[in-house]
N, C-alpha and C positions, 0 to 999 in steps of 0.2 A: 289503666293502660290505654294509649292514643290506639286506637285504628288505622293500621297504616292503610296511605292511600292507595288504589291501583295506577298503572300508567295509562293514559287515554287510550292505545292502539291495544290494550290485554281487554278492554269492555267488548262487549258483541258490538256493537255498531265500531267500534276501530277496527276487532278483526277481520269484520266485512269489508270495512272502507279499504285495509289491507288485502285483503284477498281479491278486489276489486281494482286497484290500482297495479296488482302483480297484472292482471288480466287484460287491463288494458294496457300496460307495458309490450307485455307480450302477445297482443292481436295480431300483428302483423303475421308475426312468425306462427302461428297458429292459423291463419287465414291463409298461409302460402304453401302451409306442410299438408293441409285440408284438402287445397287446390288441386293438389301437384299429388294424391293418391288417390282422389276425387274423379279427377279430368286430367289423365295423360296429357303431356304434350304433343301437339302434334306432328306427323314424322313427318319422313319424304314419301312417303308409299304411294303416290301419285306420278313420283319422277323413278324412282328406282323401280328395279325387277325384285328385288328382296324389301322384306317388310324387316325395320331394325328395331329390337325390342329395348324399352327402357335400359339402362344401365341399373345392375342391382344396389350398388352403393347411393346411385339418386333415392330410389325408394327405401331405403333403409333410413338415411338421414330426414328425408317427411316425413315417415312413420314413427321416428322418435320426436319431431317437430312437433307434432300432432301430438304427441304423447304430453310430451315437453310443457305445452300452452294447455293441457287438461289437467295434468298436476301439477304444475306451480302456486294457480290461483290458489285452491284448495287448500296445499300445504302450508302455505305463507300466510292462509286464515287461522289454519289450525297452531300454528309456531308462533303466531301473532295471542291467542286466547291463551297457551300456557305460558306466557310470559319471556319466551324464549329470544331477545332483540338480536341475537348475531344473527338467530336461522332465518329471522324474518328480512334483514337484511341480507342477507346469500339470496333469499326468493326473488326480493324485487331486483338484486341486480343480475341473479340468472334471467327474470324476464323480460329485462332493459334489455341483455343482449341478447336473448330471441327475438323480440323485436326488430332492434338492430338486424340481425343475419336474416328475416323476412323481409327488412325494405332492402336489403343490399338483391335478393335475389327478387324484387318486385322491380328492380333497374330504379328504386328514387335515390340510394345514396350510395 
């Protein structure tokens, strides 16, 4: 009996290269959710009498941002080695568009 083959992306170097290409996907969006719980933005409290505190739904969508571009790569490595081709596809194009929604809030697109 033949030895079936694996697919190149189920080897450890594909589910790397997977896991590594979800992550660069999703840099941006991962670098802007970082940023943005990191280093507030900064207010008017130079021009106002009141200091206006973040809005909580901004930090909440960073903090899943952040979340977001930490487990993607990871999971889309792991979904990449047990053979699993839809979940590894759902990864990369959940991290195409964290990408996307980090350049859209970095003002390039």
């Amino acid at each position: 009996m033949a030895k079936t083959r694996r697919a190149w992306w189920t080897t450890w170097p594909g589910s790397l290269a997977m896991g590594m290409a979800a992550f660069l996907l999703g840099a941006a969006g991962l670098a802007t959710g970082l940023l943005y719980v990191v280093i507030p933005p900064a207010d008017s409290a130079g021009i106002d009498f009141e200091v206006q505190a973040q809005p909580v739904w901004r930090v909440v969508v960073a903090l899943a941002q952040t979340l977001a571009g930490c487990l993607l790569p990871a999971l889309t490595g792991y979904w990449a080695r047990r053979r699993w081709a839809g979940y590894v596809l759902l990864g990369l194009g959940l991290s195409l568009g964290l990408g996307i929604v980090g350049l859209v809030q970095l003002g390039i697109l």
